[in-house]
Backbone bond lengths (Angstrom), bond angles and torsions (degrees), N, CA, C in turn:
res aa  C-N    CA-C-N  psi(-1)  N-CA   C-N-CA  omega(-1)  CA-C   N-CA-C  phi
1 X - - - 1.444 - - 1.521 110.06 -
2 X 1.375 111.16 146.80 1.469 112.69 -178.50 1.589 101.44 -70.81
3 X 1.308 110.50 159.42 1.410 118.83 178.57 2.016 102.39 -90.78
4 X 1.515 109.71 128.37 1.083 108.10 -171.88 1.426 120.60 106.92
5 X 1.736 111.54 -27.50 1.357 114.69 -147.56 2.048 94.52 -118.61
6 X 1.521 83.78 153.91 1.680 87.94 166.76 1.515 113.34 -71.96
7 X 1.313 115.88 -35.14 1.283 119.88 -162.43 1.387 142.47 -114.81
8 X 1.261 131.03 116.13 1.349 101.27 -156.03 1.827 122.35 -105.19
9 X 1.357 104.54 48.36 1.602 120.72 146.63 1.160 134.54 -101.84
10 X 1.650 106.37 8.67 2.006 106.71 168.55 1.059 80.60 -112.66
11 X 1.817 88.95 158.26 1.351 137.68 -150.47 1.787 99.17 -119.03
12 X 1.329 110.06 161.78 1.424 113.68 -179.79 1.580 103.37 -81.11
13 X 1.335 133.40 -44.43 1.142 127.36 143.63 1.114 153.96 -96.23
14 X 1.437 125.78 176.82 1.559 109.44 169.51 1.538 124.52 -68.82
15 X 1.545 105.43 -38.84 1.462 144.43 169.02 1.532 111.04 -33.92
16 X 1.339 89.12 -60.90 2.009 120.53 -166.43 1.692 86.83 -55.28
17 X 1.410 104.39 -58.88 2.000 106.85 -151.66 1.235 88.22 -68.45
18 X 1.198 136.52 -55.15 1.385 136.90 174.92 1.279 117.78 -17.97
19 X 1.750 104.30 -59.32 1.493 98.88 -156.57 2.011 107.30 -88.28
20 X 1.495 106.83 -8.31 1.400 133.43 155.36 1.535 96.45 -33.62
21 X 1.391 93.46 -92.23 1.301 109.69 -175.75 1.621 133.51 -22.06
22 X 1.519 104.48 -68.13 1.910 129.78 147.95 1.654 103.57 -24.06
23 X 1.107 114.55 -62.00 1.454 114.61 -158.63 2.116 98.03 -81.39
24 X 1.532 108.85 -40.98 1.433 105.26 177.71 1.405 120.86 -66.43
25 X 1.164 119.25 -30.60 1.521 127.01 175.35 1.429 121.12 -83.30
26 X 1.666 109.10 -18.76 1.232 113.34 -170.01 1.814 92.31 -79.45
27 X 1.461 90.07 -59.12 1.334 102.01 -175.49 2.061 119.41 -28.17
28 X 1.575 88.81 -47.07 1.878 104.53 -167.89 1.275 99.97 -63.96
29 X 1.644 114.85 -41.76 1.360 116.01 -165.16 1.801 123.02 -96.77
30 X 1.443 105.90 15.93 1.313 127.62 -172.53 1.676 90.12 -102.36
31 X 1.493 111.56 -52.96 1.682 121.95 -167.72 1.616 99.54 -48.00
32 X 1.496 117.23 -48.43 1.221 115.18 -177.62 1.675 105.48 -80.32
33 X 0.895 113.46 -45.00 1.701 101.30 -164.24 1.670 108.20 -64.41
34 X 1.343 133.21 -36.53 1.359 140.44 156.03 1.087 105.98 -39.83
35 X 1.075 123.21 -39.16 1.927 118.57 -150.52 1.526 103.84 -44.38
36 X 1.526 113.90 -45.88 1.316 108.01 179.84 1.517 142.46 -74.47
37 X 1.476 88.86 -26.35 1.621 113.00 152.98 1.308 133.50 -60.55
38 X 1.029 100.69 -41.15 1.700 117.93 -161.89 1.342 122.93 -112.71
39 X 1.595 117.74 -11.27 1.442 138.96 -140.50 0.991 129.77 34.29
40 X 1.562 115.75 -114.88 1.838 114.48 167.45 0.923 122.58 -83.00
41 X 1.744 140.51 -22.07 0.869 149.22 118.14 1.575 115.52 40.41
42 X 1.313 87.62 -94.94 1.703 119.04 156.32 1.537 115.03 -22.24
43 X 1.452 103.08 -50.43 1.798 88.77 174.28 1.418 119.07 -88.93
44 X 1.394 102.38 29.66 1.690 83.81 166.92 1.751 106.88 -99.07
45 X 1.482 121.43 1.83 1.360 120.06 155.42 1.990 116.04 -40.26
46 X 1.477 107.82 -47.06 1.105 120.68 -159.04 1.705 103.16 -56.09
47 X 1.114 124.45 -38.46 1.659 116.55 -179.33 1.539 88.65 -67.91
48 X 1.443 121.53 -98.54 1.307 122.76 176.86 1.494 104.39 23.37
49 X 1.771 107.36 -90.93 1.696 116.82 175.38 1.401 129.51 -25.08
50 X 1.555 110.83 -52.97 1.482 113.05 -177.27 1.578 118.91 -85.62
51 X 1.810 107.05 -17.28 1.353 102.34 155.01 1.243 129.79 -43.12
52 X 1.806 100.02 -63.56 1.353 109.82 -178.64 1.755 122.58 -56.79
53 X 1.015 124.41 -27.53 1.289 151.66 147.36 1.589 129.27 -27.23
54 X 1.244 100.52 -28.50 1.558 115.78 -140.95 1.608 118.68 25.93
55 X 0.857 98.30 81.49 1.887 121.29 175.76 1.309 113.80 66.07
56 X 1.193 138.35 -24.57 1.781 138.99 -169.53 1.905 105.14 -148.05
57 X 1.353 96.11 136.72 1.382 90.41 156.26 1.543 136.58 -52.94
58 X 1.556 101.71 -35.75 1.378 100.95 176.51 1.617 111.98 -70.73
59 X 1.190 104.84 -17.99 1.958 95.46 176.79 1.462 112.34 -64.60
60 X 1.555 107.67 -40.67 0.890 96.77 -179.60 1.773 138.84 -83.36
61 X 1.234 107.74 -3.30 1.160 138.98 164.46 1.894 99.71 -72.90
62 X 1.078 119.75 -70.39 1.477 103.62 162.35 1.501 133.35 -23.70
63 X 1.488 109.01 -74.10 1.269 125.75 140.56 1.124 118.53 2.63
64 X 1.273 125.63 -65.86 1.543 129.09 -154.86 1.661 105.78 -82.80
65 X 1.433 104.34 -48.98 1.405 118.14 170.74 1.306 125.14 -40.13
66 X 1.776 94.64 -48.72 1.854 104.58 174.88 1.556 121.34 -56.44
67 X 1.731 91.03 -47.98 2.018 108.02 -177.98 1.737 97.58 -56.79
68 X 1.155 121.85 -48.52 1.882 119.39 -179.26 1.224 95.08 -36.05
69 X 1.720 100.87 -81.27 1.485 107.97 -147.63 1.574 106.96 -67.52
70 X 1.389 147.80 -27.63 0.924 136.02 -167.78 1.758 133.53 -45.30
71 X 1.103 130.54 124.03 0.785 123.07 -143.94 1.940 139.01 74.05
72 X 1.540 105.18 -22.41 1.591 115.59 159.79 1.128 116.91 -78.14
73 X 1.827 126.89 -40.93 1.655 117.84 173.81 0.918 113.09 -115.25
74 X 0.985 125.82 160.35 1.863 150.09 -176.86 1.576 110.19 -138.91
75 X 1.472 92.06 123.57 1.853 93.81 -169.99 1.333 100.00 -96.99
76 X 1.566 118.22 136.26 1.556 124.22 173.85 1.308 102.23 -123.26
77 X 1.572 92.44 132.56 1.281 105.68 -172.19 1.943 101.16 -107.15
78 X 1.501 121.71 135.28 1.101 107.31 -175.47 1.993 102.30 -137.14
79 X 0.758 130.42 138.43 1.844 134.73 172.66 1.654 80.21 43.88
80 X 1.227 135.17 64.80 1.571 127.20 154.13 1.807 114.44 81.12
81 X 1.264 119.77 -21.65 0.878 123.66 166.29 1.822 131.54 -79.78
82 X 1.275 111.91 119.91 1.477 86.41 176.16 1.685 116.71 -139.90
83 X 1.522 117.08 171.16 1.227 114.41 -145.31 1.492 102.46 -143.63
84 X 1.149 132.90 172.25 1.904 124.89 170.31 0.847 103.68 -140.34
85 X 1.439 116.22 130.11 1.495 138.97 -156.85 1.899 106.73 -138.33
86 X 1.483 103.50 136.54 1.127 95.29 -170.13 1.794 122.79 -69.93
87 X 1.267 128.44 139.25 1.257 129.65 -146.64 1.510 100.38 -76.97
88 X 1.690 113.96 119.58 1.669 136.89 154.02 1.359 85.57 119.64
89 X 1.495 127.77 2.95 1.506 104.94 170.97 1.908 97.59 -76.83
90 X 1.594 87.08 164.48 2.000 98.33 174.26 1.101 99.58 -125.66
């Protein structure tokens, strides 16, 4: 988990998740494109990928969203309701 953070699919940078990303997708989409080259071989890219990933594409797609906004919204929660508002507005 990030330090500070609820969640642990943002990244310390934007850069960082990025280059996560590059290496997780490259990785997923190397496992298949080898396959024929390489045989099974080839799928041992596939752990590699979802490491880098943290387990699903969509996490990491989460992930990325969180590293943006971090620091832009701040969720206020008020009588049970809550909302995200961009951070130092009142």
């Amino acid at each position: 988990m990030v330090k500070g953070g609820a969640s642990g699919y943002a990244s310390r940078t934007v850069a960082g998740h990025l280059v996560r990303g590059g290496v997780g997708f490259g990785a997923l989409v190397g496992a298949f494109v080898l396959l024929p080259f390489a045989g099974p071989v080839a799928l041992l890219l596939l752990p590699l990928g979802l490491v880098a990933l943290r387990g699903c594409p969509t996490c990491w797609v989460i992930g990325l969203l969180e590293t943006v906004s971090r620091g832009r919204l701040r969720r206020e929660c008020v009588d049970g309701r809550c909302e995200l508002r961009p951070a130092g507005a009142d």
